[in-house]
C-alpha positions in Angstrom: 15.5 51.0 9.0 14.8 46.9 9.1 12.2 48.0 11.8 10.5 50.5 10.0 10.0 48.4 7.0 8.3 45.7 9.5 6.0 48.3 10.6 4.8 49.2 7.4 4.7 45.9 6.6 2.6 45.0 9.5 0.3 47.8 8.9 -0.4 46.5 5.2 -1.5 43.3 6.4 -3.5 45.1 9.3 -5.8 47.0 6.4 -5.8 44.4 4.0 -8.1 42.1 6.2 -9.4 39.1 5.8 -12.8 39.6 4.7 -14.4 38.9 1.5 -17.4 40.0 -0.8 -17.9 36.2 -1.8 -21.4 34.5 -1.1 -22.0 32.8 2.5 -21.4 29.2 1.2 -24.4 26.6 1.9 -24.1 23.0 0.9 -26.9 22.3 -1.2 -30.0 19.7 -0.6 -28.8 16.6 -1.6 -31.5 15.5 -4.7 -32.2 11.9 -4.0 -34.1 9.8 -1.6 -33.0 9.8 2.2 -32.9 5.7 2.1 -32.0 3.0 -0.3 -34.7 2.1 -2.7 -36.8 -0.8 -1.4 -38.9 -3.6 -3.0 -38.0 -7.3 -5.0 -35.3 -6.8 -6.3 -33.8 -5.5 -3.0 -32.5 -7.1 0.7 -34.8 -6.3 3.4 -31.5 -5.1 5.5 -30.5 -2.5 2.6 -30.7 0.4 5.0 -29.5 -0.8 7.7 -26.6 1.2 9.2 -24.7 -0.6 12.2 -21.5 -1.8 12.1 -18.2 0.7 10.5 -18.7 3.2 7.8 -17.3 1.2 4.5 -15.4 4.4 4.2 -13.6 3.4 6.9 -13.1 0.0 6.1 -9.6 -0.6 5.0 -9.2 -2.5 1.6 -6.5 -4.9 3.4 -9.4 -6.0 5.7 -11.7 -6.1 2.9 -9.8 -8.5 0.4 -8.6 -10.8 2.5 -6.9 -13.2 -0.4 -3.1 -12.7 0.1 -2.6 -12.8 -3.7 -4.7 -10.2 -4.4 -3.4 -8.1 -1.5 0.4 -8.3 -2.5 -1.1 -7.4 -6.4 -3.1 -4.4 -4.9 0.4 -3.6 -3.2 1.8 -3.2 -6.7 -0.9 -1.1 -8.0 -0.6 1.0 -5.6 3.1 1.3 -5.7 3.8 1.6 -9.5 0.4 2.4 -11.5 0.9 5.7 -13.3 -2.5 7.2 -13.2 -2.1 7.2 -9.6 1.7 8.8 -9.9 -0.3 11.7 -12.2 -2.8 12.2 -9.7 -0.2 12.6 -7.3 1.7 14.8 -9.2 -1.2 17.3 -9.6 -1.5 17.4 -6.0 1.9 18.6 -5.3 1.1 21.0 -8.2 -1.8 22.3 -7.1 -0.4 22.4 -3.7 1.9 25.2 -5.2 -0.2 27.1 -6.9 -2.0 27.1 -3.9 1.1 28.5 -2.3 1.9 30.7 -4.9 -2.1 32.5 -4.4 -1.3 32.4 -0.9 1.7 34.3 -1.2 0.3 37.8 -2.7 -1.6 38.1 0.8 1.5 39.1 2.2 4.4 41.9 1.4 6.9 40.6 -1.2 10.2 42.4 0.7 13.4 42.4 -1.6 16.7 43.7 -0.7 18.6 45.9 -2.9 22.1 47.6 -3.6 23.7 49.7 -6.4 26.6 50.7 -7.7 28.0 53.0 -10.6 30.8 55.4 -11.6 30.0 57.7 -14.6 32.6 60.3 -16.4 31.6 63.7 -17.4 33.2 66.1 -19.9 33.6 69.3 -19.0 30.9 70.6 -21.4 28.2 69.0 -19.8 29.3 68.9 -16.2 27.8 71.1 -14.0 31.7 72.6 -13.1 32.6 73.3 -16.7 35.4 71.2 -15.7 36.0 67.0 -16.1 35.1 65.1 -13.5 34.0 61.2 -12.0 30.3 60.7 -10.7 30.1 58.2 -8.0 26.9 56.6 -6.7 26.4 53.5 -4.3 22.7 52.9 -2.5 21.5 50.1 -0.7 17.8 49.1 0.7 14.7 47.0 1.4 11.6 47.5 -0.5 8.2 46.8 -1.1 6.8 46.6 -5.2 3.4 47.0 -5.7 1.4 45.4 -3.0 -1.7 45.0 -3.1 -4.1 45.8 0.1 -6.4 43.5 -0.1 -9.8 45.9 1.5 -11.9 44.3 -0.1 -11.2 40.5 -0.3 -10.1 40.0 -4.1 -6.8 38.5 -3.1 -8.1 36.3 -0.4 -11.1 34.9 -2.6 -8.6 33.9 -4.9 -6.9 32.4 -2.9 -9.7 30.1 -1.0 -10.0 29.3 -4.8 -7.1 27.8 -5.0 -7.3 25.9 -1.9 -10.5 24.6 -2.6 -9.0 23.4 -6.2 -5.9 22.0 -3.9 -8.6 20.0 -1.9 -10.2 18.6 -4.9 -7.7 17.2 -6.2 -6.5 15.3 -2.7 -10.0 14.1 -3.3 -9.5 12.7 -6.6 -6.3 11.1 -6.0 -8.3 9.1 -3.3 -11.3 8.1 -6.2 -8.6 7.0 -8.3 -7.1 5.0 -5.9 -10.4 3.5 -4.7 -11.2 2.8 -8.7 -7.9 1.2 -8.8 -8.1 -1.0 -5.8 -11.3 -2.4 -7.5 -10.2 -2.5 -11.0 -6.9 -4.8 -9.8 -9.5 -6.9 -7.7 -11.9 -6.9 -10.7 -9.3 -8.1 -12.9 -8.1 -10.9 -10.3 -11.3 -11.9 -10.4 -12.3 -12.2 -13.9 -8.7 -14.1 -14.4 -9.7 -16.7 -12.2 -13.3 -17.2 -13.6 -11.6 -17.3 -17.6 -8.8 -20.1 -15.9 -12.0 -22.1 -14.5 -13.3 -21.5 -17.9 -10.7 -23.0 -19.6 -10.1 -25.7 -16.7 -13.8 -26.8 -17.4 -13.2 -26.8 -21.4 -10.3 -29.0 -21.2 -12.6 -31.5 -18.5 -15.4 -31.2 -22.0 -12.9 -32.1 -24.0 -11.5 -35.1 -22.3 -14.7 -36.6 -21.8 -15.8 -35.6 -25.5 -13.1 -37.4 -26.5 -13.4 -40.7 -24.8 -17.2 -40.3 -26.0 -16.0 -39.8 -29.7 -14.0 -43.1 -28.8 -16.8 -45.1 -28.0 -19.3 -43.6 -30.9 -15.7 -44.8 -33.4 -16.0 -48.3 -32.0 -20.1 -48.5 -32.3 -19.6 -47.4 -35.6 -16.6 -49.4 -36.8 -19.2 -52.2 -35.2 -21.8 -51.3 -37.5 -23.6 -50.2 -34.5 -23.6 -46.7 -34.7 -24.3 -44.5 -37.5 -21.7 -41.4 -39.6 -24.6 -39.2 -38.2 -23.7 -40.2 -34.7 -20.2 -40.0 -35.3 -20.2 -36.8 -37.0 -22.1 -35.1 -34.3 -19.1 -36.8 -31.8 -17.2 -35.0 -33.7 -18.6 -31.4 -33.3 -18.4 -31.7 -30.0 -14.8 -32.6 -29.8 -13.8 -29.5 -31.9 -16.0 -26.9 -30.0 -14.5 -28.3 -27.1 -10.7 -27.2 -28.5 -12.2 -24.0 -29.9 -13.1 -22.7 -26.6 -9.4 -24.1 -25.1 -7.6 -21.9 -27.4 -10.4 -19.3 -27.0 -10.0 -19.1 -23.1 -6.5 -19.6 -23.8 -5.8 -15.8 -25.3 -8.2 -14.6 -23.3 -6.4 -15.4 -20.3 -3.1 -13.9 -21.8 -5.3 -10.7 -22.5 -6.6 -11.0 -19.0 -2.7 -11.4 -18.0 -1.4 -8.1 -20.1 -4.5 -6.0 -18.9 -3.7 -6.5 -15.1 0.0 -5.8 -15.9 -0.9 -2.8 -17.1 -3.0 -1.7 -14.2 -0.4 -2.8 -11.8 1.9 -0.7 -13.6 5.0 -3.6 -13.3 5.5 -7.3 -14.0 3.9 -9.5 -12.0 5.1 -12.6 -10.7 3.3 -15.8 -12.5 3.2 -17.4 -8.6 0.1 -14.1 -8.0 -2.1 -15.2 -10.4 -5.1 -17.3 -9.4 -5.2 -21.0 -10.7 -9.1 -20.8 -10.6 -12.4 -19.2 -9.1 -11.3 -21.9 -5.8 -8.6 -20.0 -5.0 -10.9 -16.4 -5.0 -13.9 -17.7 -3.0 -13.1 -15.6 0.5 -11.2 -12.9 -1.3 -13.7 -10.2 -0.1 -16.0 -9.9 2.5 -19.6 -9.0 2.4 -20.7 -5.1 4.2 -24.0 -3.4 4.9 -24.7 -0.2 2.3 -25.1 2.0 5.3 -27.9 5.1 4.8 -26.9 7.3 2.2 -26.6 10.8 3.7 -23.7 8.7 5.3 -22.7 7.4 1.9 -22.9 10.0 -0.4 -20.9 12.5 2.1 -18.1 10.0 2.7 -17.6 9.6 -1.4 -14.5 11.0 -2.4 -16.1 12.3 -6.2 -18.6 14.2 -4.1 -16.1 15.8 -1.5 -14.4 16.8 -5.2 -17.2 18.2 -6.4 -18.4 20.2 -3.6 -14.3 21.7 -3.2 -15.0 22.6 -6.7 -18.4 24.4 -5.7 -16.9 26.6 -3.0 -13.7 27.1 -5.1 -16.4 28.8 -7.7 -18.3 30.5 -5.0 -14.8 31.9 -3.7 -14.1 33.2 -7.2 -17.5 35.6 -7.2 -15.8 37.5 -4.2 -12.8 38.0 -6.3 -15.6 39.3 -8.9 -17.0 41.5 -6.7 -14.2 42.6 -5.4 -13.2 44.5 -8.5 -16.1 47.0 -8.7 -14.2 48.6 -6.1 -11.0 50.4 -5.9 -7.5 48.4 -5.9 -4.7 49.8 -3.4 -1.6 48.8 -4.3 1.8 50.2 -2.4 5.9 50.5 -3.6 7.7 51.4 -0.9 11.4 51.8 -0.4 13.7 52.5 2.4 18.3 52.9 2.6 21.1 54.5 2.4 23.0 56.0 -0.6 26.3 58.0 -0.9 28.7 59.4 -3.7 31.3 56.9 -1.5 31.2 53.5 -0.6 32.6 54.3 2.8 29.7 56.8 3.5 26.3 54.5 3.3 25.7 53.9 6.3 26.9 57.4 7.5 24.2 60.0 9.6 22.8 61.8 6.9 23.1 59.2 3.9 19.2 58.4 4.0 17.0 58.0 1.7 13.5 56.9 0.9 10.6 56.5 -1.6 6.5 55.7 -0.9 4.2 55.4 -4.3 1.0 54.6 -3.3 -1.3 54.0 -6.1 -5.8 53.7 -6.4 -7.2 52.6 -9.3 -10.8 53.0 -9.6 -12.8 51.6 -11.7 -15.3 54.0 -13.9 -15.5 52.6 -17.1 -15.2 49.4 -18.8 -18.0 48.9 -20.9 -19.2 46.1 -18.4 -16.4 44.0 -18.5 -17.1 44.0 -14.5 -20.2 43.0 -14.5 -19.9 40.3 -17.1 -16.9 38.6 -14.9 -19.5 38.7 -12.3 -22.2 36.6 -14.3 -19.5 34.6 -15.3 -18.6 33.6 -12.1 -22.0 33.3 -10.5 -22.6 31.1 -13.8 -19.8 29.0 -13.0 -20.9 28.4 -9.3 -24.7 27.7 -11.0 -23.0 25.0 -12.7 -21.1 23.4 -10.1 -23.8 23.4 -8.1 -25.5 21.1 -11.0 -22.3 19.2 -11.3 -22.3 18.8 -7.4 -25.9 17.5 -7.5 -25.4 15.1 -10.0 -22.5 13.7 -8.8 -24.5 13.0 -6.0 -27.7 11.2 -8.2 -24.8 9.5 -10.0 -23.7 7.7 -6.8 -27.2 7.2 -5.4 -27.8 5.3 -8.5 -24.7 3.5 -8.9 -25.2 2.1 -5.0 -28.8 1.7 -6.0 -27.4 -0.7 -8.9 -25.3 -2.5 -7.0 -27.5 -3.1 -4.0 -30.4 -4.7 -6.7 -27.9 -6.9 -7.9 -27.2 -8.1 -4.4 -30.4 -8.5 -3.4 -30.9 -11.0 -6.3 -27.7 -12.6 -7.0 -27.8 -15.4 -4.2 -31.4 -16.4 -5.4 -29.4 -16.7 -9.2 -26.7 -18.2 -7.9 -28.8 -21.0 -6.4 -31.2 -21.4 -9.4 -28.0 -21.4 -11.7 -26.6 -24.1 -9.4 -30.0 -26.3 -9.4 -30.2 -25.9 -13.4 -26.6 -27.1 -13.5 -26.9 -30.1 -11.0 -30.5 -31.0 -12.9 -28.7 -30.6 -16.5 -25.7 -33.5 -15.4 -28.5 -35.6 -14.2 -30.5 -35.2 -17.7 -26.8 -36.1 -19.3 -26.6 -39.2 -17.7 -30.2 -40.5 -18.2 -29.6 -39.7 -21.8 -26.6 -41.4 -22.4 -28.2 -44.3 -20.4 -31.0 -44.4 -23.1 -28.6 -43.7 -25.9 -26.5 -47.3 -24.8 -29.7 -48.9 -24.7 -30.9 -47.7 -27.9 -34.0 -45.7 -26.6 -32.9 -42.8 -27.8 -30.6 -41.3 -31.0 -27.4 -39.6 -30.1 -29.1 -36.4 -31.4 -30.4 -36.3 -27.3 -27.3 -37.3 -25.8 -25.7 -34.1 -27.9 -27.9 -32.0 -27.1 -28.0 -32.8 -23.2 -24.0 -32.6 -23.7 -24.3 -28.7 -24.6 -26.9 -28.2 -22.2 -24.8 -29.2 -19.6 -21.8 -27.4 -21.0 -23.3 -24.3 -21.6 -24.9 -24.5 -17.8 -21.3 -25.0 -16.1 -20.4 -22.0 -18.0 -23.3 -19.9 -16.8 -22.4 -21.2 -13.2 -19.2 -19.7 -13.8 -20.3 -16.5 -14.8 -22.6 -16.5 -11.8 -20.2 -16.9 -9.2 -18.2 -14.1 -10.6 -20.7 -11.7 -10.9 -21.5 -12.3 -7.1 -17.8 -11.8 -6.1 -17.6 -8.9 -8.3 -20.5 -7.6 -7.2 -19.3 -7.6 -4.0 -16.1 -5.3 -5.1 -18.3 -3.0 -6.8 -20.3 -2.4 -3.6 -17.2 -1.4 -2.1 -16.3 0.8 -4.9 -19.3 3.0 -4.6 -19.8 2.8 -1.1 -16.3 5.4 -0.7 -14.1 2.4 0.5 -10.1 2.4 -0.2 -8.9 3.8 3.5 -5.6 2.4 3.8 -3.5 1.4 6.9 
């Protein structure tokens, strides 16, 4: 009996196939520009593709700052949008298994027992008696034979939708990696920040010092000393400014990490995060763009849809669905398994569509819809990236050349400081100059600072777009 029940079940699978009505699937053109875009505001070696794949590149050989690898670590470890992406992977993974599933037989085993009394008025003797029934069996319910591919586009769907969201898992880790190393970053620049604002404020206080003693003198006038003053309290504004902001700075990286973090894994200062990451050539883009984990997403997505218009298809045609039972039953428990104690039951069942007032057909423009717009989304995923590299790579081309001009304006700006205070003790100039040099300087240290960052984190953001994040 068990072997009979494998041959039928072998036979289903035989004529349910594995062919399906769904479209051949073609990737589509990619919409943008087979190289990076060229001209000022780019380096001449943009396109350049030697050297590893930055999808290859490991982020521990990128960030090469021990800090900032062990807070990665954390991220990693405890961050909970990276625990939810997880967690929809293992549940896609089932429902995957769970589409999977209905390609095959779904066998149960069976057995029954009862024991019925019967008056003698309705019992077929005209006398009392005791009805005993026992059966046992394997069966199949209802399965579906799958002629036309319905069952096995639905489930390519699934895979597909299993796929996509292995590949957003991996953006969100990428995202993550840069967001922590963004955040280290911008820490260190707001401690330099308020490292530099309590240097100001020391030396605007030993300036107010000296302006006190010109005017207590008679040298110097209130105006002089009043504008001594302001400087010395904008000075301890920004301290207590730079001062919450690095606590906000603090709380926001805890939260991305996911855990406390050690105080010893913060940076002191920008010193500390000058060889954190490396620089890496852009690559071409059909490279690029086909290593990006959003775009493998997106294109899982598009041949999940295209899957789903053979399931569509498929149901223009007739479904074939079998029940099928096979065992042994007996008025005795002792006689089941005895010669003659067989028994069976086959229901095959057809449904054919005739009517349905074009339910059919509207599933079908649905889902040829569908794959229409993933075929959009697909392409713009794939502008969105181009652009977001093409960002990037403008910033890099440009940034040194700021960098250095920043660094000259700041270097010139100390020297006009100390030829004004030169003229000021001499009584060429009025403090008014002096002040105003002061900011200049102050405000152009700042600037530096911002520059420097936005080079570092320019150079994380490069790695963000380009698909790094491969771990070891």
């Amino acid at each position: 009996m068990i072997r009979a029940i494998a041959s039928i079940a072998s036979m289903m699978v035989f004529l349910a196939g594995c062919a399906t009505l769904a479209p051949e699937y073609s990737r589509p053109e990619a919409p943008v520009s087979d190289a990076w875009p060229e001209g000022p505001a780019y380096k001449a070696e943009a396109g350049d593709s030697a050297g590893m794949a930055v999808a290859d590149i490991s982020w521990q050989a990128f960030f090469e700052n021990e800090k900032l690898r062990k807070l990665i670590w954390l991220a990693l470890e405890n961050n909970r949008d990276l625990r939810v992406a997880a967690l929809n992977i293992e549940k896609s993974r089932a429902q995957y298994q769970i589409q999977r599933a209905d390609l095959f037989p779904a066998v149960s085993a069976s057995a029954s027992g009862s024991e019925q009394r019967l008056p003698a008025s309705i019992s077929g003797t005209g006398e009392g008696e005791s009805v005993h029934q026992y059966s046992a069996g394997l069966g199949f319910s209802a399965y579906e034979l799958d002629l036309f591919g319905r069952v096995q586009s639905l489930k390519d769907q699934a895979l597909e939708q299993y796929l996509a969201t292995g590949q957003a898992r991996q953006s969100i880790r990428i995202s993550l990696v840069a967001e922590v190393a963004g955040n280290y970053l911008i820490l260190a620049a707001d401690r330099e920040r308020l490292r530099l604002a309590r240097e100001t404020l020391a030396s605007r206080k030993v300036s107010y010092s000296l302006i006190q003693s010109r005017f207590d003198a008679g040298v110097a006038t209130a105006l002089a000393l009043q504008q001594a003053q302001t400087t010395v309290d904008s000075a301890r504004v920004d301290i207590a400014r730079y001062i919450s902001q690095i606590a906000r700075d603090e709380n926001a990286s805890v939260l991305v990490v996911g855990a406390s973090i050690p105080e010893g894994l913060f940076p002191a200062d920008m010193r500390e995060t000058i060889a954190s990451v490396k620089e890496i050539p852009p690559g071409l883009p059909s490279d690029v763009l086909r290593r990006r984990p959003d775009i493998l997403q997106a294109e899982n997505l598009l041949k999940g849809a295209n899957a789903n218009i053979g399931a569509a298809r498929a149901a223009f045609f007739p479904r074939i669905t079998l029940s099928t039972s096979m065992g042994t039953g007996s008025d005795q428990l002792s006689g089941l398994f005895k010669p003659g104690s067989d028994l069976w039951n086959f229901a095959p069942r057809i449904d054919l569509p005739i009517f349905n007032a074009g339910a059919n057909q509207a599933n079908l423009e649905v889902a040829e819809i569908n794959r229409d717009i993933a075929v959009a989304q697909y392409e713009k995923a794939i502008q969105t990236a181009f652009r977001e590299v093409a960002d990037a790579l403008a910033q890099q081309g440009t940034i040194d050349d700021q960098l250095a001009a920043q660094q000259s304006l700041t270097d010139a700006t100390a020297e006009s400081y100390i030829l004004s205070e030169a003229r000021y003790d001499k009584g060429i100039d009025s403090y008014l100059t002096v002040l105003d040099s002061q900011r200049s300087l102050y405000s152009a240290q700042q600037n530096l600072i911002t520059t420097r960052l936005s080079r570092q984190t320019n150079l994380v953001t490069l790695y963000k777009v380009l698909g790094g994040g491969r771990s070891i």
